[in-house]
C-alpha positions as CSV (number, residue, x, y, z in Angstrom):
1,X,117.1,84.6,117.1
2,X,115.7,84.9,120.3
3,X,113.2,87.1,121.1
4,X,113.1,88.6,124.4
5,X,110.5,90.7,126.9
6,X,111.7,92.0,130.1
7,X,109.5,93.5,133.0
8,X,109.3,94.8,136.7
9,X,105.9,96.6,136.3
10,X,103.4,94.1,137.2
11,X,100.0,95.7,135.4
12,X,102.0,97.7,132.0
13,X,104.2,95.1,131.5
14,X,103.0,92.1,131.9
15,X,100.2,93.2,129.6
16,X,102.8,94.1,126.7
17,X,104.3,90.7,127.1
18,X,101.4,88.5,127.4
19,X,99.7,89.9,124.2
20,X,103.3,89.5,122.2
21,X,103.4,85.8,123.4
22,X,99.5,85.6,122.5
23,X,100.6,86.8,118.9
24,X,103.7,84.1,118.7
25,X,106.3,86.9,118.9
26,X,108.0,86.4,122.0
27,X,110.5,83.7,123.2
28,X,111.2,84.5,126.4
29,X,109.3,86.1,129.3
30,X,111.3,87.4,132.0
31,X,109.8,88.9,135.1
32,X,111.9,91.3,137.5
33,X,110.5,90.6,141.2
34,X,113.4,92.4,142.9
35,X,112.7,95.7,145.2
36,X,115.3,98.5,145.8
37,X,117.1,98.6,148.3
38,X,116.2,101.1,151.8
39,X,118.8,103.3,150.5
40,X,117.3,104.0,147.4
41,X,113.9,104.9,148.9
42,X,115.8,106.8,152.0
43,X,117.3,109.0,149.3
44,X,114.6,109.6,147.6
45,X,112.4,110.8,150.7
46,X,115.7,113.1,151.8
47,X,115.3,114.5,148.0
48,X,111.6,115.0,147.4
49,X,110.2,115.0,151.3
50,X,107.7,113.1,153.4
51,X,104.4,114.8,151.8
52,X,106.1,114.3,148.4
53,X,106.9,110.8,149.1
54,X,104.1,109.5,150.7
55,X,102.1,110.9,147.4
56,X,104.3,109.6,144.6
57,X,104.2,105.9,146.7
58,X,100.3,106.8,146.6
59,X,99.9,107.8,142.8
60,X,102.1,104.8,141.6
61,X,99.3,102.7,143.1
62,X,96.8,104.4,142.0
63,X,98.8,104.1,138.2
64,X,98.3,100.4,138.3
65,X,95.0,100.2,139.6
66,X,93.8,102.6,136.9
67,X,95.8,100.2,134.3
68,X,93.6,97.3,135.4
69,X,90.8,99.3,134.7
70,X,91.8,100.1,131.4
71,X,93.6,97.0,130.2
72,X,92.2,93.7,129.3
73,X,93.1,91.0,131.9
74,X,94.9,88.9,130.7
75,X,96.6,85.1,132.2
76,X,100.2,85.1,132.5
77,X,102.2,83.3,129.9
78,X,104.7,81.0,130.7
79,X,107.8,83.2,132.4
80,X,110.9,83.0,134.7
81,X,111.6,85.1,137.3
82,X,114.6,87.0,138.4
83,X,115.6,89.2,141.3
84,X,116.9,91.5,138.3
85,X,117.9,91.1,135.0
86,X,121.8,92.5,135.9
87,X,123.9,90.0,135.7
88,X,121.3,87.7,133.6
89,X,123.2,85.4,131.0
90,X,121.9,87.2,127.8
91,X,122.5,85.0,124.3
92,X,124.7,86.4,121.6
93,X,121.6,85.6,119.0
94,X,118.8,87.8,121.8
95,X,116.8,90.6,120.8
96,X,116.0,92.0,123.9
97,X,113.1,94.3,124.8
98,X,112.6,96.0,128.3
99,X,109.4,98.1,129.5
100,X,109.4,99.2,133.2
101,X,112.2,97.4,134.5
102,X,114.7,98.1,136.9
103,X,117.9,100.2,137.1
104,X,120.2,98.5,134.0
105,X,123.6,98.7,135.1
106,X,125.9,99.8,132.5
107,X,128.0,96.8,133.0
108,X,125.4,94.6,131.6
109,X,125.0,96.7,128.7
110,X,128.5,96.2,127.9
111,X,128.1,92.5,127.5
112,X,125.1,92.6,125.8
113,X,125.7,91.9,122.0
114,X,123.0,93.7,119.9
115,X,122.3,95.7,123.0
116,X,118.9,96.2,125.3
117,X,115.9,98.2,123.8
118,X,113.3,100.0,125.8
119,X,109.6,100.8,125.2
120,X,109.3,104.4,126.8
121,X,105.3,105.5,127.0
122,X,106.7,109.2,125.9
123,X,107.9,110.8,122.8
124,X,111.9,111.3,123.5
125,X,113.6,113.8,123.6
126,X,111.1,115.9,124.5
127,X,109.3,113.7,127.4
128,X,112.5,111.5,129.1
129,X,112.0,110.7,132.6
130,X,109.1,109.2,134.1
131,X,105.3,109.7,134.0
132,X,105.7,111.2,130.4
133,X,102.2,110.9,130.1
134,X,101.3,113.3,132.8
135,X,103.8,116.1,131.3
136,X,102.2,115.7,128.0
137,X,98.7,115.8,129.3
138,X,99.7,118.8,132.0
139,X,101.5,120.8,129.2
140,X,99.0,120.4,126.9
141,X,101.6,118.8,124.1
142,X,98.8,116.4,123.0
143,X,101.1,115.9,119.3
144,X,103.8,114.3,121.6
145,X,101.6,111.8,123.4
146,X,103.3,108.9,121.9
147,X,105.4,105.9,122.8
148,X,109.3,105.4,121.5
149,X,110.9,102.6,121.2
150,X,115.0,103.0,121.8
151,X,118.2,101.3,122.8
152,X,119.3,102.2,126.5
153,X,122.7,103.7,127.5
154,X,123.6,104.3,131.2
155,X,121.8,107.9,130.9
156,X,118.4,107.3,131.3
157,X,115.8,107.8,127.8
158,X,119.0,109.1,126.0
159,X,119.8,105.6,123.6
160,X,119.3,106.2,119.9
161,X,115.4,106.0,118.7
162,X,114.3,103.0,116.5
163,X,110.7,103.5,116.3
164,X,107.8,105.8,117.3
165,X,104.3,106.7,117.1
166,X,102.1,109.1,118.5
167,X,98.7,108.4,119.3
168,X,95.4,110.2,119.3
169,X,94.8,112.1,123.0
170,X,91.0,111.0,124.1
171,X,91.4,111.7,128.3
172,X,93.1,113.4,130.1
173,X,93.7,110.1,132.3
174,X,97.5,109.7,132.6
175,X,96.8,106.1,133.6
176,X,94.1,105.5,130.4
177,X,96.9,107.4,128.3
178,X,99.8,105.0,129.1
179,X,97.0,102.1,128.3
180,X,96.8,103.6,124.8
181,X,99.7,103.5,124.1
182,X,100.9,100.1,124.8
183,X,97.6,99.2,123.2
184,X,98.7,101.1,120.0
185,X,101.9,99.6,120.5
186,X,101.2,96.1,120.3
187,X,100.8,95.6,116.7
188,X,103.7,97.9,115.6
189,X,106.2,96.0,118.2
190,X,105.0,92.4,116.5
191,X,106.3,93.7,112.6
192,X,108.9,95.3,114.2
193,X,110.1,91.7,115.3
194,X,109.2,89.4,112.5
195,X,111.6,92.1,110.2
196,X,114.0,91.5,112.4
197,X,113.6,87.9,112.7
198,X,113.8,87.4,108.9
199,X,116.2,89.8,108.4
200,X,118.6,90.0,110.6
201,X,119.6,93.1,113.4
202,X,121.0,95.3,110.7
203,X,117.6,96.1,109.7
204,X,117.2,98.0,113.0
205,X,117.0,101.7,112.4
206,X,118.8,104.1,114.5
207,X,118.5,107.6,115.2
208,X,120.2,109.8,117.7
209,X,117.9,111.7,119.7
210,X,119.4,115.2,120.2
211,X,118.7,117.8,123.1
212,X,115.5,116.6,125.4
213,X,114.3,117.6,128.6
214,X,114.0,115.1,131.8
215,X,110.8,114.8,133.7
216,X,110.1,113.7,137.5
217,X,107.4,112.1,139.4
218,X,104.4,115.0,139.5
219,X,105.1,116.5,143.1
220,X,101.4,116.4,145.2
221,X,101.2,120.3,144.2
222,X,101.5,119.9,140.5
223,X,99.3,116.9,140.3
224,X,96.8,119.3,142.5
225,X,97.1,122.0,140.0
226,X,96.7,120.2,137.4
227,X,93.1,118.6,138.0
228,X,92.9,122.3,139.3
229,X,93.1,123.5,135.8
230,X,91.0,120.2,134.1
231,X,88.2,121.0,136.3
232,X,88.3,125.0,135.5
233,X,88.3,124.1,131.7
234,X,85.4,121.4,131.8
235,X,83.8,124.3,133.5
236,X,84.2,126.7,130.6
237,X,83.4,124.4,128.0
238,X,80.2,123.6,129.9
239,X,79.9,127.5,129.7
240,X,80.6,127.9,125.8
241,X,78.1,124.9,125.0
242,X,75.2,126.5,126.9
243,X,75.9,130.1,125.2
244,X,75.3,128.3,121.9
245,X,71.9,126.9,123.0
């Protein structure tokens, strides 16, 4: 067997793939370095709109700067690099793992024996999408801040669940959130792949997920309102702690 980690997110990623080579559990290292095409980013300021655009470009910096912050840095392991992983000549024998990678076609699917998994920093179904850990920290669902571990289909977050855990909400940090979870996820990902490794891929469970709900990028306003609101309840706590004195 063949154990293999594939990435495009250059701070979440790579940190989930250098500590599972660190604890002998990865194979293979494969780093996406491809970009979308103009197209795809054309569309998406037609869709959301040049404010919107310019602040989701903006707060998907800020995401990996905060993840440096709250991450350990750590020296990239040996790796190869790919354009993308579509097309990539995938071995019958590979257990193949993906976090923040790019669009998976559902032609390489298809040929992929034992089929693609996905670490998604969200609880599915509830949270699909991206940014799951704002939506959870916005709609104050802190018993669904948790990370799920699934196979991919060609509908985005809607593969059958293999594992999850929730985790503990201690900020109300999106960026910190996401960082505790792939810090909680670490140790569960590791058993996960020695079972399979000594046991073979029908010990994977599988469970179908059900109804769920799909989340966007925050727009600027709903990111606004929601440090709005944070700010308004640190107030009030504030308030109620100096009542009691």
């Amino acid at each position: 067997m063949n154990v293999v980690l594939v990435t495009h997110d250059p701070v979440f990623g790579r940190y989930l793939g250098t500590r599972l080579y660190e604890l002998g559990k990865l194979d293979q290292f494969i780093v996406e370095t491809g970009r979308p095409s103009w197209r795809f980013y054309w569309r998406k300021f037609k869709r959301v709109g040049a404010v919107n655009f310019a602040f989701q470009f903006l707060l998907n910096r800020w995401f990996r700067r905060e993840g440096q912050r709250y991450l350990p840095r750590l020296p990239l392991p040996p790796h190869q690099t790919v354009a993308t992983i579509n097309g990539f000549p995938f071995g019958d024998e590979d257990l193949v793992i993906g976090i923040g990678t790019s669009i998976i076609t559902a032609r390489t699917l298809a040929g992929m024996k034992h089929g693609f998994l996905n670490l998604h920093t969200g609880w599915l179904p509830d949270y699909r999408g991206v940014k799951s850990e704002f939506w959870s920290l916005a709609r104050g669902d802190h018993t669904k801040a948790g990370w799920t571990l699934h196979y991919m289909t060609p509908r985005l977050d809607d593969g059958d669940i293999v594992l999850q855990r929730t985790v503990r909400v201690t900020t109300q940090n999106p960026a910190e959130l996401r960082a505790i979870l792939l810090r909680d996820a670490v140790p569960a990902l590791g058993e996960f792949i020695e079972t399979v490794r000594h046991k073979g891929f029908s010990v994977i469970p599988r469970r179908p997920q059900g109804d769920g709900h799909y989340f966007t990028t925050p727009s600027w306003r709903e990111w606004r309102d929601y440090h709005r609101c944070g700010r308004e309840s640190s107030a009030i706590s504030s308030e109620s702690v100096s009542g009691v004195h």
